[in-house]
N, C-alpha and C positions, 0 to 999 in steps of 0.2 A: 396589218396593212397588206393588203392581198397585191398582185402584180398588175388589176387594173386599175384598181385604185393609186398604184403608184406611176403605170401611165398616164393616167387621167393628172395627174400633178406636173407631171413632167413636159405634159405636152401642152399646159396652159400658160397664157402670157395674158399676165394682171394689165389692168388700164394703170398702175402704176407701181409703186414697191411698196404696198401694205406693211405698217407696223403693226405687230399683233405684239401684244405684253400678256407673260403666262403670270396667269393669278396665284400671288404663294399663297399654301392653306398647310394649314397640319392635317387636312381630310384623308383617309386613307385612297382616294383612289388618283390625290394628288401626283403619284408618279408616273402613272399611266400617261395624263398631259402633258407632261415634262418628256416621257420617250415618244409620245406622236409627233411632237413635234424637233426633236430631234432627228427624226427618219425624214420629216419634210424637206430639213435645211441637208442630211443626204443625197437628197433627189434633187432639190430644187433651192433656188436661191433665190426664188419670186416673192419669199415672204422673209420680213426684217424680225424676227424675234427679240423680246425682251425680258425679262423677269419680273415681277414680283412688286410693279411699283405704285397698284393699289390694293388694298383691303377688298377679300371676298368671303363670304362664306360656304363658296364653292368653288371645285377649282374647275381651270377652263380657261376660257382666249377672250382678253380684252379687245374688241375691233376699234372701238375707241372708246373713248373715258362711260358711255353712255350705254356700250353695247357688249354684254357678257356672253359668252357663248360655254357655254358648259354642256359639252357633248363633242363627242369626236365623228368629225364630218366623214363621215365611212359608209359605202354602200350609194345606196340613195338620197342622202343627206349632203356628201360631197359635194354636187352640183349645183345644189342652192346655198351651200357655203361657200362655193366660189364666183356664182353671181352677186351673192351678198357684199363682196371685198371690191369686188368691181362696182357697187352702191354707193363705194365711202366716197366714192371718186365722184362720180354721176348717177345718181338717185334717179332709175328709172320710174319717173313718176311725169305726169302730165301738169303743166303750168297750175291747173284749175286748182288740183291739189297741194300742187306744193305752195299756191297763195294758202291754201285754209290752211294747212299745216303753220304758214307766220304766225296765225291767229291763235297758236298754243301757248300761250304765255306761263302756266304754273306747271311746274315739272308732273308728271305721273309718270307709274309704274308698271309696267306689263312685262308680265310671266309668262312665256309660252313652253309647255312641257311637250315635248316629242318624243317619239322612240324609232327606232333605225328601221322596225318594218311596218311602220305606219305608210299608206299611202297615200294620205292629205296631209303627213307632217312637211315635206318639198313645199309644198304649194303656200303653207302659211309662214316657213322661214320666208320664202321669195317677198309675199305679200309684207315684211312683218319689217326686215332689215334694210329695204329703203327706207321707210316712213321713218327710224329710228335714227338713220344716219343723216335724213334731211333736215330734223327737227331734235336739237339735242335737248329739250326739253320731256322728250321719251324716253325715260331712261328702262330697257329693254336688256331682258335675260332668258334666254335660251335654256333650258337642262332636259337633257336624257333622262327622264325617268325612269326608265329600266336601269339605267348608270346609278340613279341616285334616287332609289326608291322610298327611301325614309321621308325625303324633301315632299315626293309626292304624296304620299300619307298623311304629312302634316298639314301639305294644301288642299287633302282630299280632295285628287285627282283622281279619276276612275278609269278615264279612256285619255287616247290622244289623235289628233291635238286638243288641247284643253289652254286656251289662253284667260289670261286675269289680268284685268286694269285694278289695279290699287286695291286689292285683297277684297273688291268688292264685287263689278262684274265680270263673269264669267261666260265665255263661249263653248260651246265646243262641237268641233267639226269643222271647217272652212266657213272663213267670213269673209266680205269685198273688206279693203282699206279704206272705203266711204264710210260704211258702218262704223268701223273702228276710230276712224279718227271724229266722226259726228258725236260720238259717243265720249270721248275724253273733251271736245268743249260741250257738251250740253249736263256734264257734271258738276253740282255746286264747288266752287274753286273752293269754298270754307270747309268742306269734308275731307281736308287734305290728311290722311292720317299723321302717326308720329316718323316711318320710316319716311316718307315722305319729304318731311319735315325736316328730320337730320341727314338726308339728303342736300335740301336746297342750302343747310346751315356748313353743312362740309365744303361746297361751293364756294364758301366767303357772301352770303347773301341773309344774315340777318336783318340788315335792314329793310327786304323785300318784305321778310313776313310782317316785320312794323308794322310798315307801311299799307299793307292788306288787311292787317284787324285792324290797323288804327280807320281807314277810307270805306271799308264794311260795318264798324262798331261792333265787331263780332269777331271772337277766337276762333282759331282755327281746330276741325274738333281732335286736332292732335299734338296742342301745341302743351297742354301739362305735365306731356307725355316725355316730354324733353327734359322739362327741369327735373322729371323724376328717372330719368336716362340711368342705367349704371355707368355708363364713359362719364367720365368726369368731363372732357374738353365740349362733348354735348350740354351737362349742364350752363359749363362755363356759355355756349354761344347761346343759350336762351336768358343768361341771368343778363343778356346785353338785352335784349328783346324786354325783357322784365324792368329793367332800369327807363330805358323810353316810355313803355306803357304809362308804367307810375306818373313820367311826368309829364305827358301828354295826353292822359285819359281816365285817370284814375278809377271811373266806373266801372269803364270795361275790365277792371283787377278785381270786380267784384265774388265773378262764377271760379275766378282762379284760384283768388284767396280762399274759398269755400272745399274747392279739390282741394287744395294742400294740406290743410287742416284734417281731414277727412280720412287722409293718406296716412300722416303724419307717423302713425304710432306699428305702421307697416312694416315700414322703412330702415335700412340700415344707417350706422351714425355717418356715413360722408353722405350720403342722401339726405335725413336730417335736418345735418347742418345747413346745407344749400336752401330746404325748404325754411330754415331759418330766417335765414339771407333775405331770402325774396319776400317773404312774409315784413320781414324792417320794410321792403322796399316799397309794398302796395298797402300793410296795412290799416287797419283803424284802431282809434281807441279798444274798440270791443276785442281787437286780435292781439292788441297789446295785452290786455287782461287775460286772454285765452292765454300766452306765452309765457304770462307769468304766473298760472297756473300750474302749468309744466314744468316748471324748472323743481319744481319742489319733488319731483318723479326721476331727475335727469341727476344720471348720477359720471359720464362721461365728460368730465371736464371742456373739451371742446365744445360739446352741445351746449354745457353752462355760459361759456365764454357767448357765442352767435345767437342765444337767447336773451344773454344782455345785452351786446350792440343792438340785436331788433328792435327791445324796449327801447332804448335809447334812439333808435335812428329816428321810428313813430314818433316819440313826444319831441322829435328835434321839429318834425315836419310840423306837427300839431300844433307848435308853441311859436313857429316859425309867424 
């Protein structure tokens, strides 16, 4: 942190007392955002720090629950990271927009990868951390690709900025906020993937997704992607999702039943089992025969166990 950049801290005065929470990671460059912002609360007492009180896979500054910043505001970046704090407060955005931004209803995703001597990355933080902070149904991350070049590799990012709505489109170079936000409602709400997904389920909003295949008659195209989650607490919040379907729609368990099955022999034994579970819970005669198949293959005692309540749950329902 050079001496302007530490006047430039010093001599701003937030619209309010920003809480920023430092995301804990074991990533190696995790200490680096632990000593910027330590120099900060040296210089300055305009921002509330925190620790480590949600889950990241990179580390960096939560602005709130919705807005990750992974990148340290240095240089030309500073500026728009400090407009952006003064957004949490008042989202300079015009009436017109911030009515269309109500009309977001399913959470999505936008990646915006920047580097410190890009010079349209400013302009698309500025563009990028109202819209995020008006609408927390955007749930919005910021990374320094130069900082964390692997990240951008894996999203084959080439140049910056380079923004990504839901791993599917992609900009890159300076867009208006019209574009951007026309663009997440004119997206099928049912191409929600699985991060997505375990997103809205971390929320406490299982019954949202219900509620959206049950009133569409259509999965979400990332919702098997859950029961087959390695987190357990992920499975656990789609086998609620899977329990209403069954008994609200039984059809629609049809393309499910068919993934799972399909998966099945991929899969490690606490995966498995779950796919046990939910197969008791939607299947049919014909899945009961499939499962009893298997068991004659399954030599994990657990597996044996959730292979015969499955049997058993089916001909409860069946006989029912």
């Amino acid at each position: 942190m050079d001496n302007t950049t530490k006047e430039r801290i010093k001599s701003w005065t937030p619209l309010g007392r920003p809480i920023l929470d430092i995301a804990e990671t074991e990533h190696t460059e995790q200490k680096r955002f632990e000593t910027f912002a330590g120099q900060w609360q040296e210089i300055s007492d305009s921002i509330s720090w925190t620790t480590g009180s949600q889950p990241a896979d990179l580390p960096g500054f939560f602005l709130k629950n919705n807005i990750l910043y992974s990148a340290l505001p240095l240089e030309r970046e500073l500026s728009p990271f400090l407009k952006g704090l003064d957004a949490l407060d008042e989202p300079a955005l015009d009436d017109g927009l911030l009515k269309t931004l109500s009309n977001i209803e399913t959470p999505c995703r936008m990646t915006l990868y920047i580097a410190l001597q890009c010079p349209h990355c400013p302009g698309m933080v500025e563009q990028l951390l109202p819209l995020a902070a008006a609408c927390e149904n955007i749930h919005l991350h910021i990374i320094d690709g130069s900082l964390f070049p692997e990240k951008a590799q894996e999203d084959k990012v080439m140049s910056a900025p380079c923004l990504i709505l839901n791993d599917e489109t992609r900009w890159t170079g300076a867009v208006a906020q019209e574009e951007i936000v026309d663009m997440i409602l004119n997206k099928e709400s049912m191409d929600l993937d699985t991060k997505a997904l375990k997103t809205i389920l971390e929320d406490g909003r299982a019954a949202w997704i219900t509620e959206r295949m049950l009133a569409s008659n259509q999965l979400f195209k990332g919702f098997s992607g859950l029961l087959l989650h390695e987190t357990w607490s992920v499975r656990l919040g789609a086998m609620v999702v899977v329990e209403a379907l069954a008994e609200k729609s039984p059809k629609l368990c049809t393309e499910l039943e068919k993934t799972l099955i399909d998966v099945f022999s991929t899969k490690d034994v606490p995966v498995q089992g779950d796919i046990l579970y939910a197969l008791g819970e939607i299947g049919t005669p014909d899945t009961r025969d499939w499962i009893e198949a298997q068991q004659e293959t399954l030599t994990h005692e657990d597996l044996k166990d959730a292979a015969a309540d499955a049997i058993q749950s089916i001909e409860d329902r069946y006989s029912a």
